[in-house]
C-alpha positions as CSV (number, residue, x, y, z in Angstrom):
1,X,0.0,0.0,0.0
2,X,2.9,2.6,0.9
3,X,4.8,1.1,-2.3
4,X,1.7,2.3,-4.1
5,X,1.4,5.7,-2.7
6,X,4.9,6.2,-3.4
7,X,4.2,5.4,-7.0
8,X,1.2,7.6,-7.2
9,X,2.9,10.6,-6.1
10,X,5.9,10.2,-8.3
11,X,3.1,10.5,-11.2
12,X,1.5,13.5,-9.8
13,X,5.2,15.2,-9.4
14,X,5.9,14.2,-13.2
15,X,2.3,15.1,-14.4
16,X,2.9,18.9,-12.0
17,X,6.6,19.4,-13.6
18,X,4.8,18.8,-17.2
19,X,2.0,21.3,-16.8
20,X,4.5,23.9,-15.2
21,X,6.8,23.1,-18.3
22,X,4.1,24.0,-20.5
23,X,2.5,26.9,-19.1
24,X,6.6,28.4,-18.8
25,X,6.4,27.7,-22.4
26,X,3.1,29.2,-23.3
27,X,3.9,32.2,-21.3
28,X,7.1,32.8,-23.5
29,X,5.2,32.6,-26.4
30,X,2.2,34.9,-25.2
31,X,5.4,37.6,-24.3
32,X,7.3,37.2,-27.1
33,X,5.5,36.2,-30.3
34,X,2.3,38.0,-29.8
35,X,1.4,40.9,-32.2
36,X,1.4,43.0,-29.8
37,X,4.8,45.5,-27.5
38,X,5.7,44.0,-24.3
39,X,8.9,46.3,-24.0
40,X,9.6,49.9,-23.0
41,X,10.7,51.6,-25.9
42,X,13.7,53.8,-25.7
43,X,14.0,56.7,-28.3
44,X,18.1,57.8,-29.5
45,X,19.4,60.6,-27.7
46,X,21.3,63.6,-28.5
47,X,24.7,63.5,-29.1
48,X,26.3,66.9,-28.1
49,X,30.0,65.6,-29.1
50,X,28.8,65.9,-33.0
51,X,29.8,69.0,-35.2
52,X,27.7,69.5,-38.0
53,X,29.8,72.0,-39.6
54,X,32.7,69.6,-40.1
55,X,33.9,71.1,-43.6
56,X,36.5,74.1,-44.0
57,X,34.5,76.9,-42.8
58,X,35.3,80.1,-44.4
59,X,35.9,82.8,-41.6
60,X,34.2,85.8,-42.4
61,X,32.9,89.1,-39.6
62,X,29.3,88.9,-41.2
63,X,27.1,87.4,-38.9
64,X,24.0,88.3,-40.7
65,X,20.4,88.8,-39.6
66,X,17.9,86.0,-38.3
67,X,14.6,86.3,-39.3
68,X,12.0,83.9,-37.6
69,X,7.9,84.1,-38.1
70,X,5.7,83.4,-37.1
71,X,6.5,84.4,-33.0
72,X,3.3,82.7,-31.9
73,X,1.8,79.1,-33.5
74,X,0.8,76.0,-32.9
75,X,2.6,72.8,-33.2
76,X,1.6,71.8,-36.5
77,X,1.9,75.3,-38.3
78,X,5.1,75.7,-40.6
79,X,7.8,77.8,-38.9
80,X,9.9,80.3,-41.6
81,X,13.7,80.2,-40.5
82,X,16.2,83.0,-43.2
83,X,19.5,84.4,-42.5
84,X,20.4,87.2,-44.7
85,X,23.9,89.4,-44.5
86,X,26.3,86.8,-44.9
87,X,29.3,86.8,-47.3
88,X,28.6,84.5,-50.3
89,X,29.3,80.5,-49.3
90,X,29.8,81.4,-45.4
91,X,29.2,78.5,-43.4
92,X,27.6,78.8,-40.1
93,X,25.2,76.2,-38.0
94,X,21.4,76.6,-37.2
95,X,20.9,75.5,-33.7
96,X,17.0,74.5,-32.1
97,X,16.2,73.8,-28.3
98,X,13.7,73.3,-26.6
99,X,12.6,72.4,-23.1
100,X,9.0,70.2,-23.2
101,X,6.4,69.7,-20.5
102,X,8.4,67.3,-18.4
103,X,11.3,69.3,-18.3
104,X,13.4,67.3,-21.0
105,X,15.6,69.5,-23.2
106,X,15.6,68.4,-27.0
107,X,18.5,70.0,-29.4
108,X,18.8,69.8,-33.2
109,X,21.8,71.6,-35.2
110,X,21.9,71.9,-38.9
111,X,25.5,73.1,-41.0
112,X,24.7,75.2,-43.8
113,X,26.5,77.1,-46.4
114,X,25.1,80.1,-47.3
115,X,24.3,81.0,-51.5
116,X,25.6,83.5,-53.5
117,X,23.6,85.7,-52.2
118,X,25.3,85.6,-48.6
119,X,21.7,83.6,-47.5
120,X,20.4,80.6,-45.7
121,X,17.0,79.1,-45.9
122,X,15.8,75.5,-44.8
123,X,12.8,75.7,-47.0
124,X,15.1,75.3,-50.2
125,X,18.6,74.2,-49.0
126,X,19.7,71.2,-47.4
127,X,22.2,70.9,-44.7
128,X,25.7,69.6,-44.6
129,X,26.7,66.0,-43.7
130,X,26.7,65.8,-39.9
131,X,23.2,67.6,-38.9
132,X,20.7,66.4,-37.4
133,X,18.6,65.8,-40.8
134,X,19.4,65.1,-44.5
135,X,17.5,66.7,-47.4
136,X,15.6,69.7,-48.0
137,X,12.8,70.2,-45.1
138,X,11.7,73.7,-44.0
139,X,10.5,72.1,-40.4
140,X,13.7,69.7,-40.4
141,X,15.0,71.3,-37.2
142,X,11.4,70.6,-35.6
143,X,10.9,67.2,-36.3
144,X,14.8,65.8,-35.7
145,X,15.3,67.1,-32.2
146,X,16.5,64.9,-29.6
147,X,16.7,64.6,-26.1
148,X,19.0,64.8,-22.9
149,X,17.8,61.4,-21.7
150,X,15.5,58.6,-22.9
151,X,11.8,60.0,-23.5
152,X,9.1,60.7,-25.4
153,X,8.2,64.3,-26.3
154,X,5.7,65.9,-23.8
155,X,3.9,68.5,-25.5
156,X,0.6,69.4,-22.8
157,X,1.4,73.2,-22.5
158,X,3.3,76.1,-24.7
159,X,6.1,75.5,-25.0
160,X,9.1,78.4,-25.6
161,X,11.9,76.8,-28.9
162,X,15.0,78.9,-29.0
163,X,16.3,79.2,-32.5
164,X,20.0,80.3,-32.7
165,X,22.8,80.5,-35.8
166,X,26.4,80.5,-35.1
167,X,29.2,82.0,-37.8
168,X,32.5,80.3,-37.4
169,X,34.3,82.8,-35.1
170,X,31.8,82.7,-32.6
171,X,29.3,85.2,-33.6
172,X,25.3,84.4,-32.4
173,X,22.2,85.1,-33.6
174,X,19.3,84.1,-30.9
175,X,15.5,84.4,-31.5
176,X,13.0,82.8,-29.2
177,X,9.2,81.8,-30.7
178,X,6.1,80.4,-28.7
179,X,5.0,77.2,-30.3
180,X,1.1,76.0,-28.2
181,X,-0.1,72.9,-26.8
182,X,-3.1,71.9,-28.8
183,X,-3.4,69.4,-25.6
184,X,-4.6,72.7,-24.1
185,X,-8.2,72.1,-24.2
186,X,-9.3,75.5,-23.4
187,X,-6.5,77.3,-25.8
188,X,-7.7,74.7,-28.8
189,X,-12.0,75.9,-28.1
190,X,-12.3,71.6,-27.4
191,X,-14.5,70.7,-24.1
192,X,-13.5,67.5,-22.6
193,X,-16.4,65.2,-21.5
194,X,-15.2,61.5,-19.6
195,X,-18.4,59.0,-20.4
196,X,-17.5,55.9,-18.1
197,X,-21.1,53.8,-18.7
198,X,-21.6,50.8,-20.9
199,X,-19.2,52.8,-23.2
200,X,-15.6,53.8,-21.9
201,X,-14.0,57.2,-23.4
202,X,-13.3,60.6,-23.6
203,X,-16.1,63.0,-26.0
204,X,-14.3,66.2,-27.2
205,X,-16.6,68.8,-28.7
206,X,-16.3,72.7,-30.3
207,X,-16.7,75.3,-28.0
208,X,-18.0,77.3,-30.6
209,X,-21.2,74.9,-30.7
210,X,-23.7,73.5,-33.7
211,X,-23.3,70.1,-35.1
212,X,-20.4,68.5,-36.2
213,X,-18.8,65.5,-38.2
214,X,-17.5,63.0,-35.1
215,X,-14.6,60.7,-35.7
216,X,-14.1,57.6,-33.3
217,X,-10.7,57.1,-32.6
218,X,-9.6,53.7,-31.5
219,X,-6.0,52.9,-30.8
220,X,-3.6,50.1,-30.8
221,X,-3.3,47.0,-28.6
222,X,-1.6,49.5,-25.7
223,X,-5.1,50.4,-25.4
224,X,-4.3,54.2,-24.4
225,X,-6.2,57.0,-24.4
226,X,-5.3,59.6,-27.5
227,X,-5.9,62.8,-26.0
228,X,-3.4,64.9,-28.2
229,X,-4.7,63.3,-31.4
230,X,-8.3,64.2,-30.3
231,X,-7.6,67.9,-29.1
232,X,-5.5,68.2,-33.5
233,X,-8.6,66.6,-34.8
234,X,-10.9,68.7,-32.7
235,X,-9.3,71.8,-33.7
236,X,-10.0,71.2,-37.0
237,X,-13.6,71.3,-36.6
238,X,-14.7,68.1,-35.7
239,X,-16.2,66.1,-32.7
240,X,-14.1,63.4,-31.2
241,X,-14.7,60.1,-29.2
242,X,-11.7,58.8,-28.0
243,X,-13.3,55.0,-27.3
244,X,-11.5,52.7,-25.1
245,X,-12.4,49.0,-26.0
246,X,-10.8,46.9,-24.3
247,X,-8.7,47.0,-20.5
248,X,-10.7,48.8,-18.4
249,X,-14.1,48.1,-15.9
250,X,-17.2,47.3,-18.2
251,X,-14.8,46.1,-20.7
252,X,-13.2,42.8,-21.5
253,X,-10.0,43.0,-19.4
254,X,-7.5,41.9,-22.8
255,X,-7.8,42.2,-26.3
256,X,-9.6,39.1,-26.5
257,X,-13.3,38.4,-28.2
258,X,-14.1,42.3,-27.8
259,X,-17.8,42.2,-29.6
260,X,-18.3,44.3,-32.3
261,X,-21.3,45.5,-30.4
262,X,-19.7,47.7,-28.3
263,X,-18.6,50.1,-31.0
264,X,-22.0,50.0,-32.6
265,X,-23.6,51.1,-29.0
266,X,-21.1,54.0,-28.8
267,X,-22.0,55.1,-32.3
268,X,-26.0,54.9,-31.7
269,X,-24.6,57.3,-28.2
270,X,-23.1,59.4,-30.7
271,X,-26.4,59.9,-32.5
272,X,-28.1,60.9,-29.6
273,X,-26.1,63.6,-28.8
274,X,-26.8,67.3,-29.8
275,X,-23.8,68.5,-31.4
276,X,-23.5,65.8,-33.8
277,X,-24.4,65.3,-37.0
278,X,-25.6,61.6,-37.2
279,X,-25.2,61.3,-40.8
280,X,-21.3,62.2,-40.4
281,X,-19.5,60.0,-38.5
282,X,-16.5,58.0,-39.3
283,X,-14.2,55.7,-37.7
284,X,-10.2,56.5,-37.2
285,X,-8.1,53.4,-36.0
286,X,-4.3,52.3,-36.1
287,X,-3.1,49.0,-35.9
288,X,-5.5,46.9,-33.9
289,X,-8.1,49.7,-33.8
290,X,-7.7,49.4,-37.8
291,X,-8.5,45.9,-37.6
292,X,-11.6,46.4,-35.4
293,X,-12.7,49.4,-37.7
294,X,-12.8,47.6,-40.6
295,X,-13.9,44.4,-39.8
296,X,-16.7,46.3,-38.1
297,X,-17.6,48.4,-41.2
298,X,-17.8,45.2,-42.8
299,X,-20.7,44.2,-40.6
300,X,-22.6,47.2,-40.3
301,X,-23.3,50.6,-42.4
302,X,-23.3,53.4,-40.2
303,X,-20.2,55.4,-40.5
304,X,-19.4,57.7,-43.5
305,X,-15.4,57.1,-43.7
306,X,-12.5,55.1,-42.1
307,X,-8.9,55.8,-41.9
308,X,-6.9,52.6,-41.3
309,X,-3.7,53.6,-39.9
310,X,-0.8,50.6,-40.3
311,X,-4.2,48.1,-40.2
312,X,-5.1,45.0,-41.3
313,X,-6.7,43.1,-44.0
314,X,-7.7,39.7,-41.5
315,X,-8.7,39.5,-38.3
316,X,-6.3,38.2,-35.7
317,X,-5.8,35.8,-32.7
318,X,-5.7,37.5,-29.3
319,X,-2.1,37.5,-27.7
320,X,-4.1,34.4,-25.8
321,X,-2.9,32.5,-29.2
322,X,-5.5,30.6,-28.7
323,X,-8.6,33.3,-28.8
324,X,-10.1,35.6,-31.7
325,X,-9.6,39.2,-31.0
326,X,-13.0,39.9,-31.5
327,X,-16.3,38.5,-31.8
328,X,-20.0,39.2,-33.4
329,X,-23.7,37.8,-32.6
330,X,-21.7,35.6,-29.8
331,X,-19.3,33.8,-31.9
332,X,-15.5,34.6,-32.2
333,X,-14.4,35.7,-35.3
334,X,-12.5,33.8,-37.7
335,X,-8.1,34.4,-36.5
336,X,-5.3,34.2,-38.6
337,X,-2.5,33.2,-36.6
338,X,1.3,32.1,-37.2
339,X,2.7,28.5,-37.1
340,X,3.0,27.1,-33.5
341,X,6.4,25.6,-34.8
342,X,7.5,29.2,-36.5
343,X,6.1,30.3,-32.4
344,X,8.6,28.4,-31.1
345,X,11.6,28.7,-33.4
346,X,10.7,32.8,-33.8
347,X,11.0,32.9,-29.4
348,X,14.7,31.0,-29.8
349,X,16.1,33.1,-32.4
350,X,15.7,35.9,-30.3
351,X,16.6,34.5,-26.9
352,X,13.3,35.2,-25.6
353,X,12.4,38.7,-26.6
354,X,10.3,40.3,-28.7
355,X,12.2,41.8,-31.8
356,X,11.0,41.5,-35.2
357,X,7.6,40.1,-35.1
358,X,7.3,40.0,-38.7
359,X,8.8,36.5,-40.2
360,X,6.0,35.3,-37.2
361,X,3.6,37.1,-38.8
362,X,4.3,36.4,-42.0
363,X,3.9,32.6,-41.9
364,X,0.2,33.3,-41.0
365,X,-0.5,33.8,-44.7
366,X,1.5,29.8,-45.2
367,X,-2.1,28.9,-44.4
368,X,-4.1,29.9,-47.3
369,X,-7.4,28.1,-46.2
370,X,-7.5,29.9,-42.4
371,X,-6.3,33.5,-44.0
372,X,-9.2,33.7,-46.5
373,X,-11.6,32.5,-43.9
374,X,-10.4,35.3,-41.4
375,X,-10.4,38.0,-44.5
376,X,-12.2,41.1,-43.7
377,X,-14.9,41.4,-46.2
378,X,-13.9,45.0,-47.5
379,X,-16.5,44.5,-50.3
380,X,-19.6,45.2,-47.5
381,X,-18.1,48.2,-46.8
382,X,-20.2,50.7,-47.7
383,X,-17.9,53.9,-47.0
384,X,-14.7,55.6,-48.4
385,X,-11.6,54.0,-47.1
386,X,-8.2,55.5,-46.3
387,X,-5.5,52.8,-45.4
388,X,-2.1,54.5,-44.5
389,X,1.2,52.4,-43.9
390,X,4.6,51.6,-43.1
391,X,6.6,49.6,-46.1
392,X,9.2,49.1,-43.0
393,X,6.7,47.8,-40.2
394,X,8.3,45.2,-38.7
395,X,5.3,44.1,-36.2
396,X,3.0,42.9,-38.7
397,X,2.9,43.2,-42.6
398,X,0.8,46.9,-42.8
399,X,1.6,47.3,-46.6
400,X,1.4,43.9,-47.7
401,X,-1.9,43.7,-45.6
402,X,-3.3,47.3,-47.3
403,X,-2.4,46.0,-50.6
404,X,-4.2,43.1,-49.8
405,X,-7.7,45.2,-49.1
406,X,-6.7,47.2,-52.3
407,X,-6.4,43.8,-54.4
408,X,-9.9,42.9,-53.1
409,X,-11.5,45.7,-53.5
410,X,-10.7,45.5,-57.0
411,X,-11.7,42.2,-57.7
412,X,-15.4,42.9,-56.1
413,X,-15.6,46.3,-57.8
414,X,-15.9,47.8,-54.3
415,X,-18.3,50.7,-55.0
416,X,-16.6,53.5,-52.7
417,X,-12.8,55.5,-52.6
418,X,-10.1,53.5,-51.8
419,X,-6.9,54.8,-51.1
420,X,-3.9,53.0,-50.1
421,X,0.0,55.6,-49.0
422,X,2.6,53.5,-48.0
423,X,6.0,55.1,-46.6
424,X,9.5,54.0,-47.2
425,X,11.7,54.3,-44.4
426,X,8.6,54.2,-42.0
427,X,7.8,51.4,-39.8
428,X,4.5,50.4,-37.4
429,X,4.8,53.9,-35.0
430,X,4.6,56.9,-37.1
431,X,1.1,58.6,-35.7
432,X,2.8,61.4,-33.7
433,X,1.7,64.7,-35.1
434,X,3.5,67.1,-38.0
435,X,6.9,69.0,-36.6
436,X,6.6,66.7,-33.3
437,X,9.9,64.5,-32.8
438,X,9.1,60.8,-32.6
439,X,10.7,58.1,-31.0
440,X,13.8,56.2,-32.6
441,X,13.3,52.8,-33.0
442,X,15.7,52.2,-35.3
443,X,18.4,50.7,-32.4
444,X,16.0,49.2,-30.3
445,X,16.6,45.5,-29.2
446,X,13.6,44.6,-27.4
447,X,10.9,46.1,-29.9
448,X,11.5,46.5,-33.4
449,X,9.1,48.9,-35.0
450,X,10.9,49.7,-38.0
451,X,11.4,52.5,-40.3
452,X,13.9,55.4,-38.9
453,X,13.4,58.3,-37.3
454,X,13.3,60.6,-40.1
455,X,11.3,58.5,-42.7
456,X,9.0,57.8,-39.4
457,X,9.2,61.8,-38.9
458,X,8.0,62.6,-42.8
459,X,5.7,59.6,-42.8
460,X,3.9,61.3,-40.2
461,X,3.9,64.7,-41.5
462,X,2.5,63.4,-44.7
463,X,0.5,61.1,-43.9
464,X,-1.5,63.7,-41.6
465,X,-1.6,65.9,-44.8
466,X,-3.2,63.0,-46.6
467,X,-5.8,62.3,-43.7
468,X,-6.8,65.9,-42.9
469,X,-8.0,65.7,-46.6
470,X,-9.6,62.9,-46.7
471,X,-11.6,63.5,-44.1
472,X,-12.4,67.1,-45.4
473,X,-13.5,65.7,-48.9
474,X,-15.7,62.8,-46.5
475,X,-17.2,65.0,-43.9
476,X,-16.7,68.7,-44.6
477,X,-15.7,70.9,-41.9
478,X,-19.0,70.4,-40.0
């Protein structure tokens, strides 16, 4: 009888160190092969040891006259930067800091050499090897600062840039301009209204009043708010419902079968409400958001445009593996999902961490049969689409995915706009707005996003272009 006790518990110990073997190993996977971050990104910093100007720099007593305008704007308005005086091929450097909202000083220098005409101007000359950007950019000096120590830029008040040009014998030219927050709700005319009920986000509306186009904004699988994307879109004349869907109370707690439902009960809210126009209201995701937008445009024909930002043209598993990110009438949608072999081998090759998602996510499509039955219809769609992406995106395939919807739109004669930008050089994060530096990801080993930080930095200035249109053309101003 003891013999046999012995025995038994020997086979509970091996069947306990098997389950704790496999959860270890589905854990791993959930971390590392997932579609979704797991990592703090850190962003490059700036490097005070590098001289742009590192020609021959012609010595010369001329150190010219700075003109800067506007003094006052806001983030997203074009700054003019011209130096006039100088003798003819002078060399001196442009210099830009800045000190943001969490106290973080950012720096950008650019070398130039001044024309024939003794002038510098950023809007039609480029700077010389070493600066902080290459090519032609008027806002170049905006968009390429850096900072002191790892961060993100924190625009939420105004914020004073010091703009300075320095000839080679030490000569200085300083001019100081206000650049606003339009995270300031009451400088941007938005009211801010928190709706915690069965629906879970933030309503921005005009102070100014009368109905309005709304867009619904839903973000990525970080499942933040948006707040300065809602006050730039709100200043442009539009309502804004910044919709949590998934991580919070009243919601499912992960990105797991989140019903489809949920957004259509937030857009009948919308309709209720008196400043907005109920025939004018579209949908504005990015990455999963994109996913859920479509898919939900796919099932029901209530909005009047989507913007798909670095989306998708199936619907995915949750980070579960397992699970369908979303679900309709009850049932779990249809998941595409990479190779539980290409799982394992992907979380080996990179020792554990989450890198380059996108050989995982390519081996999705390897299974032809699953990937046309998780296919978003985009042929129900009965709206305009925009679909924006990143020809670098190393998370998930966002231009192969776009073409994808493209392709199929074709082939059903889909009966609405469909536009598809794709950005070289830019990789899954480039949603920060015009002039605002963005984060490098270029050198990051625990997340690759892809891209680099300037095609990220002109992918989002253009690409903001190419949406503030759309949406114009969609819904008008109002």
């Amino acid at each position: 009888m003891k013999e046999s006790n012995k025995y038994i518990k020997r086979i509970f110990k091996v069947i306990f160190a098997f389950i704790l073997l496999f959860s270890i190993v589905l854990i791993l996977i959930y971390i590392s092969v997932s579609p979704y971050a797991s990592s703090k990104v850190k962003n490059q910093l700036f490097n005070p040891n590098i001289k742009a100007c590192s020609v021959s720099e012609i010595e010369t007593d001329k150190k010219g006259t700075l003109f800067v305008t506007p003094n006052v704007s806001y983030s997203d308005d074009e700054v003019s930067i011209h130096i006039k005086g100088l003798t003819p091929f002078q060399i001196g450097t442009l210099k830009l800091s800045v000190t943001d909202s969490k106290n973080i000083q950012w720096k950008s220098v650019a070398c130039f050499q001044a024309n024939e005409s003794g002038e510098i101007n950023p809007k039609n000359q480029a700077p010389l090897k070493g600066s902080s950007y290459e090519g032609v950019h008027a806002m170049g000096l905006f968009w390429s600062l850096k900072p002191e120590k790892l961060s993100s830029f924190h625009f939420k008040t105004d914020l004073d840039f010091k703009i300075s040009f320095e000839t080679s014998n030490g000569e200085e030219l300083v001019h100081t301009i206000l650049r606003k927050s339009y995270e300031i709700t009451e400088d941007s005319n938005s009211i801010k209204r928190q709706i915690r009920t069965k629906i879970v986000g933030d309503f921005y509306t005009n102070k100014l009043g009368g109905q309005r186009a709304t867009i619904v904004l839903l973000g990525g699988s970080g499942g933040n708010f948006q707040h300065r994307k809602a006050t730039y879109l709100v200043s442009k004349g539009y309502n804004v419902l910044d919709l949590k869907y998934f991580g919070t109370n009243k919601l499912p707690k992960n990105l797991e079968n989140v019903p489809l439902e949920y957004l259509h009960n937030a857009i009948n809210w919308l309709k209720k409400q008196p400043t907005v126009n109920s025939s004018k209201i579209a949908l504005m995701g990015r990455s999963k958001g994109a996913e859920y937008a479509l898919l939900y445009a796919s099932k029901y024909n209530d909005i009047k445009a989507l913007v798909s930002e670095v989306g998708s043209s199936v619907t995915w598993s949750s980070k579960s593996y397992f699970k369908s990110s979303w679900k309709y009438k009850g049932k779990s949608s249809p998941r595409a999902k990479g190779g539980l072999i290409k799982a394992l081998k992907f979380l080996k090759s990179t020792g554990g961490k989450a890198q380059n998602l996108l050989p995982y996510m390519l081996s999705a499509f390897e299974n032809t049969k699953r990937i046309e039955e998780s296919s978003i219809k985009i042929e129900n769609i009965k709206c305009p689409i925009l679909l924006l992406s990143g020809e670098d995106d190393l998370q998930w395939p966002s231009t192969m995915m776009s073409n994808q919807i493209m392709n199929r739109a074709k082939k059903y004669k889909f009966e609405h706009e469909v536009n598809h930008y794709s950005y070289k050089n830019a990789g899954h994060q480039f949603d920060e707005l015009p002039f605002i530096p963005q984060i490098d990801f270029s050198n990051i080993r625990t997340w690759k996003s892809g891209g680099d930080f300037q095609g990220n930095a002109l992918a989002s200035i253009d690409s903001w272009n190419k949406i503030l249109m759309f949406l114009k053309k969609q819904l008008g101003n109002k």
